[in-house]
N, C-alpha and C positions, 0 to 999 in steps of 0.2 A: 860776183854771183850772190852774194852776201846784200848785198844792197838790192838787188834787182828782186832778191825772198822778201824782202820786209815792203820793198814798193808797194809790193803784190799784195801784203797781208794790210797791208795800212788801207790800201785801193779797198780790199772786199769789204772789211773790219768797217768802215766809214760808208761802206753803200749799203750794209744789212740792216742798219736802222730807215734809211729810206722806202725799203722794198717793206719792210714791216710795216710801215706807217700806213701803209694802204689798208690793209687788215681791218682795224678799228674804224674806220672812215666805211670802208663797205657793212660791218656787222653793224653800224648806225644808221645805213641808209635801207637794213634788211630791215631792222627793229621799226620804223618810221613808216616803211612800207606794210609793215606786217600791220601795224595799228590802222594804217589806212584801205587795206584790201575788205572786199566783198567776197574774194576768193569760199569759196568749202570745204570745209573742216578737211576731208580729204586731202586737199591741193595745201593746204594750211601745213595739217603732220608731213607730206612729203618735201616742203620748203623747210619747215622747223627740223628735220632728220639735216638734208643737207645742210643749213646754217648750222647746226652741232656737230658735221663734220668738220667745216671750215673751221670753225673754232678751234676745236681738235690740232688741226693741222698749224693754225697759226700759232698757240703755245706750244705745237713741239717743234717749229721752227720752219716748219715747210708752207712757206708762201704763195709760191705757184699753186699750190696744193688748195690754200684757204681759197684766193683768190677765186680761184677757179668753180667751188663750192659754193662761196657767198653770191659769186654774180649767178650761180648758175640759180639758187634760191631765190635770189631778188628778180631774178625774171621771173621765176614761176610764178611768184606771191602778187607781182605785178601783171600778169594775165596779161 
């Protein structure tokens, strides 16, 4: 049982830098987009609101959270 706890912790411990790394890759790809959009100021603060959530979310550990934030900004800034 002992062993089958640590599999476990080793398993997740070893994929949460994974699932992290996405994080930094999308808030680069908003950052790139934001310099490149035509978007209006409007559509701008409502994309910059959500990339500060993602952000939010990815230093407090909640990925699905950023992930979800950052793409959901990078579309809108991408129009």
């Amino acid at each position: 049982m002992k062993l089958s706890y640590l599999v476990v912790t080793a398993f997740l411990a070893s994929a949460m830098p994974a699932m992290a790394g996405q994080c930094p890759n999308l808030m680069k790809q908003y950052e790139d987009a934001l310099a490149a959009s035509a978007a209006d100021d409007a559509t701008k603060a409502q994309a910059n609101e959500l990339y500060e959530k993602g952000k939010a979310a990815h230093e407090a550990g909640d990925h699905a959270t950023s992930e979800a934030d950052l793409g959901e900004a990078i579309k809108l800034i991408s129009g």
